[in-house]
N, C-alpha and C positions, 0 to 999 in steps of 0.2 A: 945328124952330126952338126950341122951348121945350122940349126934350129935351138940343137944345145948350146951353142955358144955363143948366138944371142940370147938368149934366155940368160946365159951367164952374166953378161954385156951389162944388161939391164940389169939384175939384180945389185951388179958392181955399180953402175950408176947410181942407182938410188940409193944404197950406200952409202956413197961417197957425200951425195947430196943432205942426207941425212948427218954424217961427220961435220959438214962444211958448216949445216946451220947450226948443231949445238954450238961448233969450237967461235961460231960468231957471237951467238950467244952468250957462251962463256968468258970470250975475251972483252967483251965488251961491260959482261956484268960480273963476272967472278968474282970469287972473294970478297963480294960487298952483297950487303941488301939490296934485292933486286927493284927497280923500278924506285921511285920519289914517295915522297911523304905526298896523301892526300888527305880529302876530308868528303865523302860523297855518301849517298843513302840511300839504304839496304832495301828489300821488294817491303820492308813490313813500315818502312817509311822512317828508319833509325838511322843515326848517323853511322859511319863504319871509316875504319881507317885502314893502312895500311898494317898497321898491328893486326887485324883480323889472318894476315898471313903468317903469323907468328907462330909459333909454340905448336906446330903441326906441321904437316907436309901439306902443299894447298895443289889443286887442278884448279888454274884459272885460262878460261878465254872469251872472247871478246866477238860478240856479233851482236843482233838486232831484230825483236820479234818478229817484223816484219818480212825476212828473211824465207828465200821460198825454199832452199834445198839444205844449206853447208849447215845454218845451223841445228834446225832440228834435227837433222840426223847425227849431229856430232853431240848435241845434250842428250841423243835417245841413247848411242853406243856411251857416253861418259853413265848414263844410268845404269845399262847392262854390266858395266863391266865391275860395277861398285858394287851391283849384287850378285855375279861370279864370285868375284874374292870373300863376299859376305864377312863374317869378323875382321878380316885381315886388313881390310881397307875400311874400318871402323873409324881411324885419326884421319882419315885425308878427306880434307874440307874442301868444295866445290865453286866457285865461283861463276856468275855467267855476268860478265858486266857489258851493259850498252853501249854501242858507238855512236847511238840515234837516239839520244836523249833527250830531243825533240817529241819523240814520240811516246816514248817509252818511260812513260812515269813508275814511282814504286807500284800503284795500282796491278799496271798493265803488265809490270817486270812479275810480280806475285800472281799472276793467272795463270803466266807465259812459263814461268820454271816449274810450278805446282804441277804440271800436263806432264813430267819428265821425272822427277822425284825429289821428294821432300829433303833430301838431301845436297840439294843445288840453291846458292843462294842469289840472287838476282841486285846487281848493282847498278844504280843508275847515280844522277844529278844534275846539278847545271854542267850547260854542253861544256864551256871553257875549263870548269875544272875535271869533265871526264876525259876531254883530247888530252889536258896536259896529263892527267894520270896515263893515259893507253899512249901517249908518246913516251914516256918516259919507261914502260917495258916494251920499247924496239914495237911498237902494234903499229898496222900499216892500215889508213881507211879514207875512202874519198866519197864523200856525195855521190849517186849519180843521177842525172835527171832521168825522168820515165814519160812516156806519153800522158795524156790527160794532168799535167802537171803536178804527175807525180817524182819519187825518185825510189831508189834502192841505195842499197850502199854496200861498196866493196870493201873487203877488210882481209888480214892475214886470218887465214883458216887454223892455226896451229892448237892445240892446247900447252897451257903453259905448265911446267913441273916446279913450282920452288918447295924447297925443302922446310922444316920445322925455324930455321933462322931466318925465313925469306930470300936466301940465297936460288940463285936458279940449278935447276937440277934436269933440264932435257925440257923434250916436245913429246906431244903426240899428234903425227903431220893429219893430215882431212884424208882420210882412205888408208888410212897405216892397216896391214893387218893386225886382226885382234888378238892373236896371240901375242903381243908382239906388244900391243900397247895392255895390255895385262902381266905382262911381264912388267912392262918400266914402271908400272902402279904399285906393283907386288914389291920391287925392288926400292920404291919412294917409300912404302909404307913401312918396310923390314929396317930401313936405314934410322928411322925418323918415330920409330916406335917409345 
């Protein structure tokens, strides 16, 4: 009994945690196009703007090839879950843009996404205008130093949901279950068709 109602506990928690970040989300970008005008360049070395979020529903989020655990498991489940829905999620266009665009040239961005599916498109450019873009959709990232003078870098694990207008339309948080974020794909793509 009191195993079920933490279990309850928790699932209310995360819930709620989940409410709290859309209604941030949304209060903060509702009803406008989400995130600033940019100008940065795509894995195949092209320019891209924020118009690339237009006229579709887009999954976009933000990590860094060099990334030892959040990202590639969250470009491998964004891969699975595009070919679960198969036709259905045929209009929702994929994003994986750099926080470390120090390292992470178009070259390296088109190795790095190719590994996950053709379906992902990899965004890099000069650092200053990729913070100002990934500040401007609420993204959280800091440097960090590593031994041997190296570093990593932390960043918000989320995937981002905007809809066909660029407007924001939810998350899909780092360990969400996949029903779960299969559903909010199915539902971006049903809206957005």
């Amino acid at each position: 009994m009191m195993r079920s109602i933490l279990i309850g506990i928790v699932v209310l928690m995360a819930a709620g945690i989940g409410w709290l970040s859309f209604n941030w989300y949304r209060g903060h970008y509702g009803g406008e196009a989400f995130g600033a005008s940019f100008a940065l360049t795509d894995q195949s070395g092209q320019p891209i703007t924020e118009k690339a979020f237009r006229g579709h529903p887009s999954a976009i989020f933000f990590g860094f090839t060099h990334c030892p655990e959040v990202c590639p498991t969250t470009l491998f489940e964004l891969a699975g879950y595009l070919k679960t829905l198969g036709d259905e999620s045929k209009n929702i266009h994929v994003f994986f843009v750099t926080i470390d665009p120090e390292r992470d040239t178009p070259t390296v961005m088109k190795a790095y996404v190719s590994n996950f599916s053709d379906r992902i498109v990899g965004i890099t450019g000069e650092p200053d205008k990729v913070y100002a873009m990934a500040k401007s959709f609420g993204i959280y990232w800091k440097k960090v130093p590593t031994d041997g003078n190296d570093y990593t870098m932390d960043h918000t694990a989320s995937v981002l949901l905007l809809n066909s207008k660029g407007d924001f339309a939810g998350t899909i948080a780092y360990g969400e279950d996949p029903k779960n974020a299969i559903a909010k794909l199915k539902r971006l793509a049903a809206k957005n068709s």
